[in-house]
C-alpha positions in Angstrom: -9.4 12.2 8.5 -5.8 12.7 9.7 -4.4 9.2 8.2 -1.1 9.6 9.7 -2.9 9.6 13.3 -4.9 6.8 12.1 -1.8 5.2 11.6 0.1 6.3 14.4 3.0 7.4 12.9 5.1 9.3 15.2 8.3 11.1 14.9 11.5 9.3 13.4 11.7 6.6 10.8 8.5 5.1 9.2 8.7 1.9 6.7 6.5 1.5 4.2 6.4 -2.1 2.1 3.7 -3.8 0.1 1.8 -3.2 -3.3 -0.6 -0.9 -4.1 -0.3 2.4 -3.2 3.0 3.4 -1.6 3.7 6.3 -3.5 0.8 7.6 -2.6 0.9 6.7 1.1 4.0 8.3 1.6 2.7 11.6 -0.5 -0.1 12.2 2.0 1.4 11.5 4.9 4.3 14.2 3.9 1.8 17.1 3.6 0.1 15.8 6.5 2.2 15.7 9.0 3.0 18.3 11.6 6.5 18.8 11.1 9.9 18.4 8.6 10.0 15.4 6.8 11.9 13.6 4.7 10.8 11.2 1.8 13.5 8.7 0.3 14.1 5.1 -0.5 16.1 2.0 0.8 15.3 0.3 -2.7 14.3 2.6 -5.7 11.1 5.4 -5.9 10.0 7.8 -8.6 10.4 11.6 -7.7 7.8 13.2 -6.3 5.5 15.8 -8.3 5.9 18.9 -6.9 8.0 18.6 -4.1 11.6 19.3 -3.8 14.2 16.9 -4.8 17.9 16.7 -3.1 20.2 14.4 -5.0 23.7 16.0 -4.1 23.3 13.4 -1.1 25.6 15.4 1.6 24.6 16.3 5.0 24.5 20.2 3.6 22.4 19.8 1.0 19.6 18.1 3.0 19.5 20.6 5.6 19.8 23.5 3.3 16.6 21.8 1.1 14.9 21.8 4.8 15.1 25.4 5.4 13.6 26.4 1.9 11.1 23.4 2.2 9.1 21.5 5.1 9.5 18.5 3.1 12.4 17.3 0.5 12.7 14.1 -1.2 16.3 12.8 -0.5 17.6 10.2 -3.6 20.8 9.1 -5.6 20.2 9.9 -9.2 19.4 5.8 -10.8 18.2 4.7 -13.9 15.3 5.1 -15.9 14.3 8.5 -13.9 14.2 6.6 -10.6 16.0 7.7 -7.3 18.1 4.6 -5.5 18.7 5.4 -2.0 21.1 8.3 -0.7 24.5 8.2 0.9 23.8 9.5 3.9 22.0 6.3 5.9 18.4 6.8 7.2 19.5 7.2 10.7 22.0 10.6 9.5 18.4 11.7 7.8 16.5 11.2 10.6 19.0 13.3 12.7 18.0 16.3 10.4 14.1 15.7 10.5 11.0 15.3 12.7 10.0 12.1 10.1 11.6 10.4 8.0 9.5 8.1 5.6 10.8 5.2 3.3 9.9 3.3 0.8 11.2 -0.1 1.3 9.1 -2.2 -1.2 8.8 -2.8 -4.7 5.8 -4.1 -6.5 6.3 -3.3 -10.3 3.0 -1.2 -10.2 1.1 -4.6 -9.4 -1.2 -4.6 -6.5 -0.8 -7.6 -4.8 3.1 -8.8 -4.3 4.5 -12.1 -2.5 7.8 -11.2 -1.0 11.8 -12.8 -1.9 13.4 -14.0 0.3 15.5 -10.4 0.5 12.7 -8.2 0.6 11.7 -6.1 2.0 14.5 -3.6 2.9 13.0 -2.2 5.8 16.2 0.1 7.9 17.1 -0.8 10.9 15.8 2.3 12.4 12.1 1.6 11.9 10.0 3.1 13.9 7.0 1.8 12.3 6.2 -0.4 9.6 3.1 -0.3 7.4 2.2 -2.8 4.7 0.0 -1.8 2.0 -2.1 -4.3 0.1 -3.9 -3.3 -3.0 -7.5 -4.2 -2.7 -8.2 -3.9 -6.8 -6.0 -7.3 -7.0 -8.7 -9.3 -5.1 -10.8 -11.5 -7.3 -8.6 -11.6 -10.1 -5.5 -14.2 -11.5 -2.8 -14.4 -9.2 -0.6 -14.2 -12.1 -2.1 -11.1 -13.7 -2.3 -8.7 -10.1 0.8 -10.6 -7.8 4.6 -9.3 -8.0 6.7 -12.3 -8.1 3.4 -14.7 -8.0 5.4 -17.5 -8.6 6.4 -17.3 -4.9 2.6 -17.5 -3.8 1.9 -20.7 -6.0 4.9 -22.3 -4.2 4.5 -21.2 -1.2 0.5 -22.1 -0.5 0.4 -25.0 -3.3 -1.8 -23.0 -6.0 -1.6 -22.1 -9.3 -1.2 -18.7 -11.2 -4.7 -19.1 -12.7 -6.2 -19.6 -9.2 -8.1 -15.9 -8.3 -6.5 -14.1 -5.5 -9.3 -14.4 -2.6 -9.1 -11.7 0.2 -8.8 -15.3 2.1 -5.6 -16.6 0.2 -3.6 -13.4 0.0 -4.4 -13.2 3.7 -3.3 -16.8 4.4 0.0 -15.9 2.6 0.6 -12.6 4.2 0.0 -14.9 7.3 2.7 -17.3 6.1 4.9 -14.4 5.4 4.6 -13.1 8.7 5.4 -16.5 10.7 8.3 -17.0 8.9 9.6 -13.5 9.7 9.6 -12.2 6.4 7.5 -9.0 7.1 6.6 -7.9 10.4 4.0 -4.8 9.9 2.6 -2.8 12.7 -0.6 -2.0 10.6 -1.4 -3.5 7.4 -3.7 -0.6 4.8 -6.0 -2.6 2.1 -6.1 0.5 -0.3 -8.6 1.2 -3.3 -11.4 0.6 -1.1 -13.6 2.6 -3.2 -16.9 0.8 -2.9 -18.7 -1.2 -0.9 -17.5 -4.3 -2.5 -13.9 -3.5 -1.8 -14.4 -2.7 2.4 -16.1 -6.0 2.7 -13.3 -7.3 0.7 -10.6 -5.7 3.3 -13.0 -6.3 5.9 -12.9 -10.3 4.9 -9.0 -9.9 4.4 -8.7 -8.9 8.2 -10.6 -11.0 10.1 -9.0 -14.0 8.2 -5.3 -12.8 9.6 -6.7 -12.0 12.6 -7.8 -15.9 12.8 -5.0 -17.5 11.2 -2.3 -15.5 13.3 -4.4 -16.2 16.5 -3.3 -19.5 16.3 0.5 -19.4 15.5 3.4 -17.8 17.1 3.1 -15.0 15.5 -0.3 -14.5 16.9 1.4 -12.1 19.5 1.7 -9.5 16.6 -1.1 -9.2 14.9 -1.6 -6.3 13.1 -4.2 -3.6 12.9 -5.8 -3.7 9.6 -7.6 -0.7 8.1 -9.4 -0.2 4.3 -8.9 3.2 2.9 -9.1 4.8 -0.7 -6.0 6.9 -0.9 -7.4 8.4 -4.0 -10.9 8.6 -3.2 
């Protein structure tokens, strides 16, 4: 399967926000897609393995990294071994590729994540925004598999040693969305690597579907799909 037809993403600037699997998202859409592409960040991302890094951060550089590669991972040198996002602005990158894909979350490797009130950093150039949630999170403590659960607890009146329901995380996701925090296009329940986990993502989608049906946000309801990114 072609995910990045799956997932519709066409040429220009794709977002990618959530938990659970971003890194690898953006990975496989790079060597799948038909074309040059550009991987960077609008908050902070590990370098890629195997794949060319440009960190000079000039128009030069990126285009010269272009011609020896079809895809280049463009980063300011931050701490801890991360990349923070590049000088040149996503729209100058996407003027010097067919895609341009960015990683506009952070989760703290957890794979479920409530959102602050500045998150995500999705550019204004989005062409499409996908939202990952992280299917191994289901079932478990809302404080042991949510970034920032605190934010959940408040937000839906639970606690941290409630479990974290395909249900609730969709009712907040849901909340999220009405209150124009994120606004995917397509939301990916990753680590779907059993049966358990697709009914899990399949129960996760069909409550968003019903609880956006009935707010304004209703006129945007996402697609929701259940993969295994490493399966």
């Amino acid at each position: 399967m072609n995910l990045y037809r799956s997932l519709r993403v066409a040429p220009g600037v794709t977002s990618v926000v959530g938990s659970g699997g971003k890194t690898s998202l953006l990975a496989r859409l790079a060597h799948e897609l038909p074309g040059s592409v550009i991987l960077t960040t609008s908050t902070h991302i590990l370098p890629f393995d195997n794949m060319p890094l440009v960190t000079d951060g000039d128009a030069q550089s990126v285009e010269e990294g272009l011609r020896s590669s079809r895809v280049v991972c463009v980063g300011a040198p931050g701490r801890e071994g991360k990349l923070a996002a590049p000088s040149l602005s996503v729209a100058e990158l996407a003027r010097r590729a067919d895609y341009v894909l960015v990683e506009a979350d952070g989760a703290h490797g957890r794979p479920l994540k409530a959102h602050a009130d500045w998150e995500p950093n999705v550019p204004a150039t989005t062409r499409r925004t996908i939202l990952l949630v992280g299917a191994s999170g289901f079932g478990r403590r809302i404080a042991e598999v949510v970034h920032r659960p605190q934010l959940i607890c408040e937000r839906l009146g639970v606690d941290g040693g409630d479990v974290a329901t395909p249900e609730l995380m969709a009712r907040h996701l849901a909340w999220e969305m009405e209150q124009g925090v994120v606004t995917p296009d397509v939301v990916l329940v990753n680590q779907c690597d059993g049966e358990g986990r697709r009914d899990e993502a399949a129960r996760f989608g069909e409550e968003l579907a019903r609880l956006l049906s009935v707010t304004d946000a209703g006129a945007r309801i996402p697609r929701v799909m259940g993969v295994s990114l490493l399966g």
